[in-house]
PANUPA-400275 format. One record per residue (C-alpha): x, y, z; residue number from 1; residue in one letter; chain. Coordinates in Angstrom, 1 decimal. Example, Ala and Ser with C-alpha at 12.3 -4.5 7.8 and 13.67 -1.06 7.14 Angstrom:
<nodes>
px, py, pz, num, residu, chaine
12.3, -4.5, 7.8, 1, A, A
13.7, -1.1, 7.1, 2, S, A
</nodes>
This chain:
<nodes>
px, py, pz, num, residu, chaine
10.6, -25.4, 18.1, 1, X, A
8.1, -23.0, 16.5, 2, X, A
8.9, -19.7, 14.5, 3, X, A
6.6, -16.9, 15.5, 4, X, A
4.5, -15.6, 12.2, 5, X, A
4.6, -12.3, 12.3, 6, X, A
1.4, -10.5, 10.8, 7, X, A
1.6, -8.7, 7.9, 8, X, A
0.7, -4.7, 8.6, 9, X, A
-0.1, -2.8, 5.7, 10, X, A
-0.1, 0.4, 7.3, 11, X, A
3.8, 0.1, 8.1, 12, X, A
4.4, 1.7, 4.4, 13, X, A
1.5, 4.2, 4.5, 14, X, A
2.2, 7.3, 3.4, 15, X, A
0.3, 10.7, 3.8, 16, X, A
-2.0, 10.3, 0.2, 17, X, A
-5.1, 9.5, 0.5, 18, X, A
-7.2, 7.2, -1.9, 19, X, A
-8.5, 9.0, -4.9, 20, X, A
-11.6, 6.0, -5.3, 21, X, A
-12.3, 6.0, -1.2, 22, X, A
-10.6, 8.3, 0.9, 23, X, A
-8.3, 5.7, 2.7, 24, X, A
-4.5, 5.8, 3.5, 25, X, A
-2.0, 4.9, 0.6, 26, X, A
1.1, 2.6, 1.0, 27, X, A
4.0, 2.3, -1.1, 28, X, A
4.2, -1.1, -2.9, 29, X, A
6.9, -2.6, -5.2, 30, X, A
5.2, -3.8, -8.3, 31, X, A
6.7, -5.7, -11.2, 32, X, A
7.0, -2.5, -13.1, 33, X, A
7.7, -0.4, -10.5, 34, X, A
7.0, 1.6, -7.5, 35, X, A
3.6, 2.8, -7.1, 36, X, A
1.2, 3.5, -4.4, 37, X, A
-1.7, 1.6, -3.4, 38, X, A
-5.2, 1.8, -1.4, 39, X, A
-4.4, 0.2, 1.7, 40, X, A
-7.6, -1.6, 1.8, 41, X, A
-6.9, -3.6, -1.5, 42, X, A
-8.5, -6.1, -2.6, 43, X, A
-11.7, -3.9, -1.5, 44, X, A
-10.4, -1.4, -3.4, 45, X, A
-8.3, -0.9, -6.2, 46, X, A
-7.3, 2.5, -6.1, 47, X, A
-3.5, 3.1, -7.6, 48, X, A
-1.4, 6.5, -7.9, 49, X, A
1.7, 6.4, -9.5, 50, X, A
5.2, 6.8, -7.7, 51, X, A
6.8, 10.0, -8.9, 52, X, A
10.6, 10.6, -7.5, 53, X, A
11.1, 14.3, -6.5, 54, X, A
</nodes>
């Protein structure tokens, strides 16, 4: 038997920011410090915001 792979969509965590280095959606990423929010076309580019709980 095979197991499907199921592609990874990086748009499933975007939220409504937008880039500050290119204009693109942000998504919400769990880093080793923390939440933060990241351009959603990294590796191209490596814009970062940080997650602020309100």
């Amino acid at each position: 038997m095979s197991n499907p792979v199921k592609a990874f969509d990086s748009t499933s965590n975007a939220v409504g920011l937008q880039c500050p280095k290119c204009g693109s959606s942000m998504v919400l990423k769990d880093g080793i410090y923390g939440k933060f929010y990241s351009c959603s076309r990294f590796p191209r580019c490596k814009g970062t915001r940080s997650y602020l709980k309100m």
